[in-house]
C-alpha positions as CSV (number, residue, x, y, z in Angstrom):
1,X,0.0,0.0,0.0
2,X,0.8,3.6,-0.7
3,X,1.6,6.0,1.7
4,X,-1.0,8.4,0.3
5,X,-3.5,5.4,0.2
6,X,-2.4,4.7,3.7
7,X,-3.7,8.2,4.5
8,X,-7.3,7.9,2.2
9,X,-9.2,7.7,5.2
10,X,-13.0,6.4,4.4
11,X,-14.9,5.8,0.9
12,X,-16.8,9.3,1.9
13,X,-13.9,10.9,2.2
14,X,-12.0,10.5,-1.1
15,X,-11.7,12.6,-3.8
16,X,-13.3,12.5,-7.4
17,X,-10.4,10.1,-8.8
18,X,-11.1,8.0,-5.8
19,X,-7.6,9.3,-4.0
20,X,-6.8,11.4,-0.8
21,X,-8.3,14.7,-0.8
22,X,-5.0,17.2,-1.8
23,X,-4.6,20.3,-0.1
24,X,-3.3,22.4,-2.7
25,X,-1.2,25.9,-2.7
26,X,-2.1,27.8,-6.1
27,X,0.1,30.6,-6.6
28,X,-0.5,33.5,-9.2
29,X,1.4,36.8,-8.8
30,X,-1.4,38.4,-11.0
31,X,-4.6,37.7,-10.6
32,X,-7.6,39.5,-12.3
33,X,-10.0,37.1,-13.7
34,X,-11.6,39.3,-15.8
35,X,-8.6,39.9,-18.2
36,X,-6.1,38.2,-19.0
37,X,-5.2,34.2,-19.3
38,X,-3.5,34.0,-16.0
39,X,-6.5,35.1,-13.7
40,X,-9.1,33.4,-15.8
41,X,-7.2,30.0,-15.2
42,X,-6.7,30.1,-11.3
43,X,-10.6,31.0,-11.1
44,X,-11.2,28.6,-13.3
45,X,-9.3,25.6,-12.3
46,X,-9.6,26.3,-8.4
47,X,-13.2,26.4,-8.4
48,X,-12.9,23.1,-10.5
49,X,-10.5,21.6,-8.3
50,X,-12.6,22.3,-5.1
51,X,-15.6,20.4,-7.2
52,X,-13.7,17.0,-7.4
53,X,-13.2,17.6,-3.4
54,X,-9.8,19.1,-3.0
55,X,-8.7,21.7,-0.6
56,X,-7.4,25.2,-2.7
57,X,-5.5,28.0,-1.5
58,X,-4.8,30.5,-3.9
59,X,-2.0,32.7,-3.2
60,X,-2.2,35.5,-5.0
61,X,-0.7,39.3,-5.5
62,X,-2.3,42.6,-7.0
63,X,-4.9,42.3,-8.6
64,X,-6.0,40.0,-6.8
65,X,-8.0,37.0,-8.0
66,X,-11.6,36.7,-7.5
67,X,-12.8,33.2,-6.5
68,X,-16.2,31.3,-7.3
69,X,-17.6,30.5,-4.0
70,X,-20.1,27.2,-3.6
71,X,-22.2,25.7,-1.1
72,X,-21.4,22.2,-3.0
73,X,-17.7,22.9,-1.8
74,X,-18.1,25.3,0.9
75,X,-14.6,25.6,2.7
76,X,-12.5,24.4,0.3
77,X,-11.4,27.4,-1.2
78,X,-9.7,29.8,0.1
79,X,-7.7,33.5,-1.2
80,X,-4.4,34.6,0.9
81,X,-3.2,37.8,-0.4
82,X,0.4,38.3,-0.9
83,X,0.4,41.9,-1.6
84,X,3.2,43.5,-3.4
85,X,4.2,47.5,-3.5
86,X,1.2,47.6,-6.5
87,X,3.4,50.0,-8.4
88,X,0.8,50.1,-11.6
89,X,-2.3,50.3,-10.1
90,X,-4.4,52.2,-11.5
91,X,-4.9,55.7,-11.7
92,X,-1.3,56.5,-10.5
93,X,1.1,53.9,-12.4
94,X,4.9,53.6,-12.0
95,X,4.4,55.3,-8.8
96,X,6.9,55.8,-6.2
97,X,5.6,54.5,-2.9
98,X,6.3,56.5,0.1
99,X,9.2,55.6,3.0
100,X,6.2,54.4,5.6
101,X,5.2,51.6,2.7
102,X,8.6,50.0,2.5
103,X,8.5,46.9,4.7
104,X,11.8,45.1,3.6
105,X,14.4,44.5,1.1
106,X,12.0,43.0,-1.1
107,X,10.2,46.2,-1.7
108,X,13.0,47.8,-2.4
109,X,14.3,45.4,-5.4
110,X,10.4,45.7,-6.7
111,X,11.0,49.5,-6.9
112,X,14.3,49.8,-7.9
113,X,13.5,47.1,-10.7
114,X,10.6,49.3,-12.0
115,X,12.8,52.5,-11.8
116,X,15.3,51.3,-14.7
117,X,12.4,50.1,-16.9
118,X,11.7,46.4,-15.2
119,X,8.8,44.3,-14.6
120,X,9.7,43.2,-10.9
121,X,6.6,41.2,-10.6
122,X,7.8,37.8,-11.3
123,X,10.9,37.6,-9.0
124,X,9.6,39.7,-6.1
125,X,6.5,37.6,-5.9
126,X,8.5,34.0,-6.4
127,X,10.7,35.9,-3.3
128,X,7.7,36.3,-1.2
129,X,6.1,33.5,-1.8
130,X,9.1,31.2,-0.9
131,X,9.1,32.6,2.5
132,X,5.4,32.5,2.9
133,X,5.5,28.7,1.7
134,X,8.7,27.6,4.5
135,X,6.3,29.4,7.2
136,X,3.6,26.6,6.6
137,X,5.5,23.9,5.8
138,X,3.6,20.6,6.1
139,X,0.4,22.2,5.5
140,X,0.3,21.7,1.4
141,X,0.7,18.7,0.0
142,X,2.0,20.3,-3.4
143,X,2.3,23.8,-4.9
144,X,1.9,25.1,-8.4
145,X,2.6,28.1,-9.3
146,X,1.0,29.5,-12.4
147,X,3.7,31.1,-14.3
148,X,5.8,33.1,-12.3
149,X,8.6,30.5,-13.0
150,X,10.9,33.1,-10.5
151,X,14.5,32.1,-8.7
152,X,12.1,32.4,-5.2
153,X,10.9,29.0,-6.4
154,X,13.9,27.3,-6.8
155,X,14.6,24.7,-3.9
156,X,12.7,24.0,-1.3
157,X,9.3,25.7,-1.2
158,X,7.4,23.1,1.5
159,X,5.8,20.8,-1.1
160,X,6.7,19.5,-4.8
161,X,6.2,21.8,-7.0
162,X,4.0,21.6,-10.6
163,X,4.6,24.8,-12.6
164,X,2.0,26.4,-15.5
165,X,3.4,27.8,-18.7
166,X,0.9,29.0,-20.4
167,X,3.3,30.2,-23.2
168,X,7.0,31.3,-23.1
169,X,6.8,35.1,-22.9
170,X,9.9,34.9,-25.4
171,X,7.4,34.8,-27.9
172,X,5.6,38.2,-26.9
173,X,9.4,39.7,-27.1
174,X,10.0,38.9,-30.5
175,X,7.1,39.9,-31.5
176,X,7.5,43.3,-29.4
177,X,10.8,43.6,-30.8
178,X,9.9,43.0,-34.6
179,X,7.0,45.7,-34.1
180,X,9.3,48.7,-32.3
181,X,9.9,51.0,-35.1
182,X,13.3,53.1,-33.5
183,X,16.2,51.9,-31.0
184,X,14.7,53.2,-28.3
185,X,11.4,51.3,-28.3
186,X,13.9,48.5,-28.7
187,X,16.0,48.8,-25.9
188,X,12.4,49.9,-23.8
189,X,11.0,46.3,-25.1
190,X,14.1,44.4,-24.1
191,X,14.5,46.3,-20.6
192,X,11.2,45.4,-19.8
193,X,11.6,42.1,-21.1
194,X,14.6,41.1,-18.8
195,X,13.0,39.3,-16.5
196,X,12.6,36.3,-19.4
197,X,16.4,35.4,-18.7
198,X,15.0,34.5,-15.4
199,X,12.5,32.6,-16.5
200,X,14.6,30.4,-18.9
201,X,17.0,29.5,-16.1
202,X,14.0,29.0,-13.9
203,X,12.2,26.7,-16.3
204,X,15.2,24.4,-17.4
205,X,15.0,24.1,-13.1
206,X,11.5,22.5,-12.6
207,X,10.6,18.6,-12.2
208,X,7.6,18.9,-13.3
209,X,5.6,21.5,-16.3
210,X,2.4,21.8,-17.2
211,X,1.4,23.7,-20.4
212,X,-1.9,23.8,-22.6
213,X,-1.5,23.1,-25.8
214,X,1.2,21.1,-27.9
215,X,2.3,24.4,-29.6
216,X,2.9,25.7,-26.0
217,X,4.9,22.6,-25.2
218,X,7.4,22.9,-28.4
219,X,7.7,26.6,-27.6
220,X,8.9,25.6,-24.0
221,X,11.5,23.0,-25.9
222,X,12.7,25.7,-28.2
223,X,12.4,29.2,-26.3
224,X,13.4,27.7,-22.7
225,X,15.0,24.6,-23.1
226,X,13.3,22.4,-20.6
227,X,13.3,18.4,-21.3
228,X,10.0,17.3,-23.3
229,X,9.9,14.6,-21.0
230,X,9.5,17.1,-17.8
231,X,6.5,19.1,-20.2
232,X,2.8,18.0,-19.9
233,X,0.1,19.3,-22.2
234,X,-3.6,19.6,-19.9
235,X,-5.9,21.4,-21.9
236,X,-7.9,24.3,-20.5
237,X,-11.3,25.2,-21.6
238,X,-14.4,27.1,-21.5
239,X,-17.2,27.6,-18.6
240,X,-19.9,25.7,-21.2
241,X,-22.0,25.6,-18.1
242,X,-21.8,29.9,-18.4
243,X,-20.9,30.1,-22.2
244,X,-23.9,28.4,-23.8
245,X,-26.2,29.1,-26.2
246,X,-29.3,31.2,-26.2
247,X,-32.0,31.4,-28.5
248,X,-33.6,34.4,-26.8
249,X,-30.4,36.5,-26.8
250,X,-30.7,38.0,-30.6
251,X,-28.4,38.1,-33.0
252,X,-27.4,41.8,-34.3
253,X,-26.7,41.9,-37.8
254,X,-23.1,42.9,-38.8
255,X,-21.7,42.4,-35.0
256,X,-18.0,40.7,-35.4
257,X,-17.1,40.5,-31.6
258,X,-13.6,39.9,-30.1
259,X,-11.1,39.6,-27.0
260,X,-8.1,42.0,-27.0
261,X,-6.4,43.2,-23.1
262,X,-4.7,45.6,-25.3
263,X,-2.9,47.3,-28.2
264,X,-0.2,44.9,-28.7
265,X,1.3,43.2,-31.7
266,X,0.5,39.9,-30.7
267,X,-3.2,40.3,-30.5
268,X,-3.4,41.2,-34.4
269,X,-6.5,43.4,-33.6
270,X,-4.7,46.2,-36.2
271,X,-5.1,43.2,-38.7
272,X,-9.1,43.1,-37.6
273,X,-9.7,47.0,-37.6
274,X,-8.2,47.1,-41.3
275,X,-10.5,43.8,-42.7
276,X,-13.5,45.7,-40.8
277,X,-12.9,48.3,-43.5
278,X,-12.9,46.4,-46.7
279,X,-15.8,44.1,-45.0
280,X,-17.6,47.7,-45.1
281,X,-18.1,48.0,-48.8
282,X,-19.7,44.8,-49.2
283,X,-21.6,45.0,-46.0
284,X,-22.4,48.3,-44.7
285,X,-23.6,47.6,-41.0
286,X,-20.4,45.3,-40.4
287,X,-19.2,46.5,-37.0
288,X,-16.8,45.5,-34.2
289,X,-17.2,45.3,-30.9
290,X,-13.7,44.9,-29.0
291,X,-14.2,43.4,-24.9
292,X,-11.0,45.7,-23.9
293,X,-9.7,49.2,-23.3
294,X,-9.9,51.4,-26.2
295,X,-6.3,52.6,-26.7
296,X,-6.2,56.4,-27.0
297,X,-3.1,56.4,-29.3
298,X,-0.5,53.3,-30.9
299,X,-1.5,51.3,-34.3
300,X,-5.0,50.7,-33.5
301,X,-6.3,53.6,-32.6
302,X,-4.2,55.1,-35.8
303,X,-6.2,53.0,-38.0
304,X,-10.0,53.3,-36.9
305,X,-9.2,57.1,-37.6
306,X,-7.5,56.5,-40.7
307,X,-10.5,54.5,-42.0
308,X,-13.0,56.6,-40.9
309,X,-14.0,53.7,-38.4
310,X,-15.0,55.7,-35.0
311,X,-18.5,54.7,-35.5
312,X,-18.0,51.2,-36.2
313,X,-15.6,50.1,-33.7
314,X,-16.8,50.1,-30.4
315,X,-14.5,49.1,-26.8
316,X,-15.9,47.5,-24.1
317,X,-14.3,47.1,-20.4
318,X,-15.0,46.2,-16.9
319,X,-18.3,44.2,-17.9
320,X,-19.9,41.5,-15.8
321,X,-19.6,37.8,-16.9
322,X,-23.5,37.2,-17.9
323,X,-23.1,40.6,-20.1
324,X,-20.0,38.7,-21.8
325,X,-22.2,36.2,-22.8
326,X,-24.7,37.8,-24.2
327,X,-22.2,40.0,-26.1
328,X,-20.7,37.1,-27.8
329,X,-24.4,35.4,-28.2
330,X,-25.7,38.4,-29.9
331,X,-22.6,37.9,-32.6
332,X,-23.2,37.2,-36.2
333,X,-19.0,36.5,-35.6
334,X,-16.6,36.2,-33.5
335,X,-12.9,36.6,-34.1
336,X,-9.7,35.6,-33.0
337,X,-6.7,37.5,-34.8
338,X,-3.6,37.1,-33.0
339,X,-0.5,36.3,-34.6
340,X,0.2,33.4,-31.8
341,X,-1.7,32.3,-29.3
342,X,-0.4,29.7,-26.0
343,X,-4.1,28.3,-26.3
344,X,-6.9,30.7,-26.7
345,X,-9.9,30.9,-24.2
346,X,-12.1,33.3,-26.4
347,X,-11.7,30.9,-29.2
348,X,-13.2,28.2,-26.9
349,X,-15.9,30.4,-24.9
350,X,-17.0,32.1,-28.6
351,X,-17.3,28.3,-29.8
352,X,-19.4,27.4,-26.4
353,X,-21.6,29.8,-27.4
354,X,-22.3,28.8,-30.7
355,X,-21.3,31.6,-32.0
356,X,-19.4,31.4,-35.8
357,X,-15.6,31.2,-35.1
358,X,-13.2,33.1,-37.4
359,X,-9.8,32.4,-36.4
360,X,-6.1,33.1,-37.2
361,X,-4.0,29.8,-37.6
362,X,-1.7,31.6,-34.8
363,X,0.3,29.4,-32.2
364,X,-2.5,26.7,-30.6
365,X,-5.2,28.8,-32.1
366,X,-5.7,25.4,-35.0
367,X,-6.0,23.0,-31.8
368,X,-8.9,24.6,-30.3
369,X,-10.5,25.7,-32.8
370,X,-10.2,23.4,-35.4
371,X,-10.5,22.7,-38.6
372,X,-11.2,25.2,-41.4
373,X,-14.9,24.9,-42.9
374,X,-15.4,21.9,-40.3
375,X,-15.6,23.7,-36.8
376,X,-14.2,27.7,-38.0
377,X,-12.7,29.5,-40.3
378,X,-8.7,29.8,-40.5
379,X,-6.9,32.5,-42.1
380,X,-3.5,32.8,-41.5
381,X,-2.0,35.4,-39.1
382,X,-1.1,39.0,-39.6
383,X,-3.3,38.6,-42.9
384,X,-6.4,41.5,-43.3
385,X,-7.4,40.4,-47.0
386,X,-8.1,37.3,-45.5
387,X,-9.6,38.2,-42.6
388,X,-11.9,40.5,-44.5
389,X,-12.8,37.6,-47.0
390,X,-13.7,35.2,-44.1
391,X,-15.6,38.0,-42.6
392,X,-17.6,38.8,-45.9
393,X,-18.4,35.0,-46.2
394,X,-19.7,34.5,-43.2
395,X,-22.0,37.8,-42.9
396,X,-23.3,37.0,-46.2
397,X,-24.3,32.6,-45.5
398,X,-26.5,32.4,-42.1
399,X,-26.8,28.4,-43.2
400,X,-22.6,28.5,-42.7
401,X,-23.0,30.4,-39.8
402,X,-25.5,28.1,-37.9
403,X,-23.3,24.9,-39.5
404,X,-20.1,26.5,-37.6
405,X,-21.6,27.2,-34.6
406,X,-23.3,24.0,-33.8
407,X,-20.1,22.3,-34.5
408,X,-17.9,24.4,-32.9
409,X,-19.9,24.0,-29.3
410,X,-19.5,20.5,-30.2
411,X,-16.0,20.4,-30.3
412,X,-15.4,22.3,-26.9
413,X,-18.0,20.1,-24.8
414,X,-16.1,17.1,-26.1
415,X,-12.3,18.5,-25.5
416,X,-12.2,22.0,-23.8
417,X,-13.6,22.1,-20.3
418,X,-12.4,23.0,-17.1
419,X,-13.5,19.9,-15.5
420,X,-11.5,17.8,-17.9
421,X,-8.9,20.2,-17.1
422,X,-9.0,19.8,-13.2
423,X,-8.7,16.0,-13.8
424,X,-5.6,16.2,-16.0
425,X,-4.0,18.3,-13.7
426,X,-4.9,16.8,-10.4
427,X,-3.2,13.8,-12.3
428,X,-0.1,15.4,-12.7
429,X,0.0,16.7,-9.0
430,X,-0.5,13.0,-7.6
431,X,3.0,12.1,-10.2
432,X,4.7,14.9,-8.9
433,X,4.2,13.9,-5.1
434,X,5.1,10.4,-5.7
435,X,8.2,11.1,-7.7
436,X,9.3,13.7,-4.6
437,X,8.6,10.6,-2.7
438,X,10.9,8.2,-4.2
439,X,14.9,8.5,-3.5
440,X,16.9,10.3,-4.9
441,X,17.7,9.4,-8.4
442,X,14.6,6.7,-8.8
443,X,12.4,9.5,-10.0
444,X,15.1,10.0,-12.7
445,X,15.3,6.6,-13.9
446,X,11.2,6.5,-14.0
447,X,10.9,9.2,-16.1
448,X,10.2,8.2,-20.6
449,X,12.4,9.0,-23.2
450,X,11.7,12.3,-24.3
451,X,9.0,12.4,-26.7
452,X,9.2,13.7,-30.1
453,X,5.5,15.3,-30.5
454,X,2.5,15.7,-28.9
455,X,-0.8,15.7,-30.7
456,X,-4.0,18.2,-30.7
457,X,-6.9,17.7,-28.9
458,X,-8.0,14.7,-31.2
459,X,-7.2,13.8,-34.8
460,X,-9.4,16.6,-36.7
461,X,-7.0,19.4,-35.4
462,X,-3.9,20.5,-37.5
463,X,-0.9,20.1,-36.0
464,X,4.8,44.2,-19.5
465,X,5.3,48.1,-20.9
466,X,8.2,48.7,-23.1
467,X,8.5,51.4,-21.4
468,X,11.8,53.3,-19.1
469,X,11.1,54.7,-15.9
470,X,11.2,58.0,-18.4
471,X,8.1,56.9,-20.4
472,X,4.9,59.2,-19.6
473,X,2.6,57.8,-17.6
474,X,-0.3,57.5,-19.7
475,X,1.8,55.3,-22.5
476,X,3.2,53.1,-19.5
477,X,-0.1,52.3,-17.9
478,X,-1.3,51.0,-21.1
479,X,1.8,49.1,-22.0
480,X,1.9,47.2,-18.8
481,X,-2.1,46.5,-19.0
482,X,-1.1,44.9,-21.8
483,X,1.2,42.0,-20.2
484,X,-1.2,41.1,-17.5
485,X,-2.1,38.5,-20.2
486,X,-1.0,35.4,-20.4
């Protein structure tokens, strides 16, 4: 017998997979589940977790996450706030805290990071979180830490540790980088960005990684260099429960909906606003409805005004979830046009709707959503002629429209939940306690060849601000809105 079975206890009080109930340390160092991948999944997957009869605390900095409460699993989940210095909250970003708010030496790096053009965030969390973890040791069974992948985590933390990569931030870099148009916005992007040398040290560190999507897992390989046998791909999903269909929400005609935090290159939305143009000869009431913060300057913002489009684009922000829903219900389209994508949740919550999916072949976006004319439509990245032809085709065919939708909810009730993801990953926790259980070296020898691929969701699928301590305030607040995305 196991020591954990040792410990099960009675029938009644197992959990879901019929093992001892786990008590679980979730760690986020950003946390707002309204934007951005990071605080979406610890809502998600805690409130999950708790369901199949673990015990969750999330740990969590500024902003911090909101959690979904139950009576089903009342007192199993928990928020401890870790609070950090909160140099870019809103409406006074970059700010420089005053001598009573310093409380050690941690404070100090955070600010003197963020003074030369940093993001301190990652490190000065992992730093506080390590000594909060040490304090309670023996209370957690494991710890996973949802991207912060800082030196803090290195070594002992109290528990094994399973770490989330959602997607190697090396990828928003390059991306960054290719966009900055002078030397300065260069050296701003890779300032910013130095706290990815951290992370690829980190990374190459950790027993055990969990990632989302088979494009997320090569990434890893390639832009941090971690072993494919220490990377395992658990899906994430959609709330179908929440994002269903509704025949009483009604449709508006010409309403293209889509997700963007913010104006950055990765999100493509530039690539959107210019498509929504051309769409506008064929289809004069085409309009676009963006769930984010209307930049007021940067490439966006430059093209609705140099098409004329301040009429036909409209922002949205700080809406509940219910009036999500019915936004992308009442969608003739919804549209994902990033150039790269670790997974993509609005792909999945547009398609649990049943709403029409027009999609970008960016990153993972092909393993959610599909394939094209079966479950979506996929145009290739960075691509508005495209975009705008996929757009015209599916204003102008309702029969495609319905075809796409119906299949596309399909697709996500059968791959792309967060139940399914909660059991993949309470899985992988269960692994990584028995392999820190082992001596030393047997966990080693137990571990596969590294693997050469790993495939989509099932056999239809195809394979911070840039900105100096300098930078006015307005342009840094929006930059560093931009990387509290996953």
């Amino acid at each position: 017998m196991t020591a954990e079975a040792s410990q099960a206890g009675s029938p009644a009080d197992l959990a879901a997979d019929g093992g001892r109930p786990l008590r679980i340390a979730l760690l986020t160092y950003k946390g707002n589940p309204f934007c951005g991948g990071q605080g979406v999944y610890v809502r998600h997957l805690s409130r999950e977790l708790a369901r199949l009869g673990h015990r969750v605390e999330v740990i969590g900095s500024q902003p911090y996450p909101v959690l979904d409460e139950n009576e089903d699993y009342a007192g199993a989940l928990r928020l401890t706030e870790l609070p950090s210095l909160d140099l870019y909250r809103q409406p006074d970003p970059f700010r420089t805290p005053g001598r009573g708010e310093y409380r050690d030496w941690i404070d100090a790096l955070e600010v003197a990071t963020m003074w030369t053009g940093g993001f301190p965030e990652p490190l000065t969390f992992s730093l506080r979180a390590r000594r909060h973890l040490r304090a309670r040791r023996g209370e957690f069974d494991v710890v996973h830490d949802n991207q912060t992948l800082g030196y803090g985590l290195l070594g002992d933390v109290g528990a094994p540790l399973v770490t989330t990569v959602h997607h190697p931030i090396t990828v928003d870099r390059r991306l960054e980088l290719d966009a900055a148009a002078t030397r300065q916005r260069q050296w701003s992007v890779r300032r910013w960005y130095a706290f990815t040398r951290m992370q690829k040290r980190v990374a190459r560190r950790l027993p055990s990684v969990l990632t989302v999507s088979g494009t997320s897992r090569q990434e890893i390989v390639d832009h941090l260099g971690v072993r494919p046998d220490r990377i395992h791909v658990v899906h994430i999903g959609a709330d179908t429960g929440l994002f269903s269909p509704d025949p009483s929400v009604a449709r508006v005609s010409g309403r293209i909906v889509t997700t963007s935090s913010a104006d950055v290159p990765l999100k493509g939305l530039v690539f959107l606003v210019e498509a929504l143009a051309k769409v506008r000869a064929e289809h004069p009431g085409a309009h676009l409805v963006v769930v984010g913060k209307r930049p007021s300057e940067g490439p966006v913002a430059r093209a609705v005004e140099r098409y004329g489009l301040q009429d036909a684009v409209e922002f949205v922000k700080g809406i509940s979830d219910a009036e999500l829903v019915d936004l992308v219900r009442s969608a003739e389209v919804a549209c994902v046009p990033s150039l790269y994508e670790g997974f993509s949740l609005p792909a999945a919550e547009a398609m649990a709707t049943g709403t029409p999916l027009l999609a970008t072949t960016g990153g993972a976006i092909p393993e959610v959503a599909g394939r094209d004319g079966e479950t979506c439509l996929a145009v290739p990245p960075g691509d508005a002629e495209a975009l705008a032809a996929g757009l015209v085709r599916l204003l102008g065919d309702p029969g495609l429209r319905a075809r796409l939708g119906a299949a596309g909810r399909e697709r996500v009730l059968r791959h792309f939940t967060w139940a399914r993801a909660a059991e993949g990953t309470v899985a992988r926790y269960r692994e990584a306690i028995a392999d820190a259980a082992r001596p030393a070296g047997a966990a080693a020898r137990r571990r596969p060849a590294p693997a050469a691929a790993v495939p989509a969701a099932d056999a239809s699928a195809p394979g911070a601000p840039a900105a100096t301590a300098a930078a006015p305030a307005a342009e840094a607040a929006d930059a560093y809105e931009s990387r509290a995305t996953c």
